[in-house]
C-alpha positions in Angstrom: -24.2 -9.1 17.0 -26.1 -9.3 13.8 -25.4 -11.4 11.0 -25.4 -9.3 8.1 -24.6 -10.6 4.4 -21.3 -8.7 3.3 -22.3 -6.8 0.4 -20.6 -8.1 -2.7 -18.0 -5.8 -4.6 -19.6 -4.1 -7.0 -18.5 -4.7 -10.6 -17.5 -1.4 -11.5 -15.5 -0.7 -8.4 -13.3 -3.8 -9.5 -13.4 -2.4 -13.2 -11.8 1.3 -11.7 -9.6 -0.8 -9.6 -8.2 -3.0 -12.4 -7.8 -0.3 -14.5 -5.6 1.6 -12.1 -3.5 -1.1 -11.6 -2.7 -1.1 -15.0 -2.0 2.5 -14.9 0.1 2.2 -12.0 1.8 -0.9 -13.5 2.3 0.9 -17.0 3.7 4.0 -14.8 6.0 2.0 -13.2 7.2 0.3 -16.0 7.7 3.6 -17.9 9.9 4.9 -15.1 12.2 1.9 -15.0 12.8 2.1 -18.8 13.5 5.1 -18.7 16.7 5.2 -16.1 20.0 6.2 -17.0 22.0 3.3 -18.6 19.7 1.9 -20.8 21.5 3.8 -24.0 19.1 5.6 -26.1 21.1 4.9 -29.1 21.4 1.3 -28.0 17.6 1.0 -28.3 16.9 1.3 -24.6 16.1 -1.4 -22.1 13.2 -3.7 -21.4 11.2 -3.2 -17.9 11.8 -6.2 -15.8 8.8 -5.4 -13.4 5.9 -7.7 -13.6 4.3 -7.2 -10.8 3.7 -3.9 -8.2 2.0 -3.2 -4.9 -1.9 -2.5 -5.6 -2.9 1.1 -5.5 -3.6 2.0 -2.2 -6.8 4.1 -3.0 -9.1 0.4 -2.9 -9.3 -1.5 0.0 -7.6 -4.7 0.5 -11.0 -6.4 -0.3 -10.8 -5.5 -3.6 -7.7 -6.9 -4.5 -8.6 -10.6 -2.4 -11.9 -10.5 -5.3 -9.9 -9.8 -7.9 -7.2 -12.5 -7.3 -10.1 -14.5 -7.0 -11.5 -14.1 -10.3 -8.2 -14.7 -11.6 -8.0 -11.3 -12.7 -4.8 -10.7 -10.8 -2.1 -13.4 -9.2 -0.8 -12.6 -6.1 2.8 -13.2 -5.2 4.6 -12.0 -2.2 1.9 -9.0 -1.5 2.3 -8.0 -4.6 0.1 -8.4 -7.7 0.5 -8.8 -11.6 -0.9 -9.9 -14.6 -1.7 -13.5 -15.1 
């Protein structure tokens, strides 16, 4: 067994991941605005989603580096905004 240093995340794989977990949160915000009973003459409905699961195309890795640079806060497995 060898004891290798873990390569550090590189700092545009956690800039691609942080940007689509604000696509994916904007997405899913979008979608729950936009369900039925919100009135579109009553102008509409605020999201109540803050937080979402991370996209699943990182590994979990990512999203542990990113909570720890306080880019992210964790809460129940899943992530939002600070």
């Amino acid at each position: 067994m060898t004891d290798e240093p873990i390569d550090p995340i590189d700092k545009a794989i956690l800039k691609r991941a942080m940007k689509a977990f604000r696509k994916r949160l904007k997405i899913t915000r979008l979608d729950d605005e936009s369900r039925l009973g919100g009135g579109a003459t009553s102008g509409g409905k605020t999201s109540g989603v803050v937080g979402i699961k991370p996209p699943n195309q990182y590994p979990q890795e990512v999203w542990d580096e990113l909570v720890r640079q306080e880019f992210l806060v964790e809460n129940d497995s899943f992530y939002e905004l600070p």
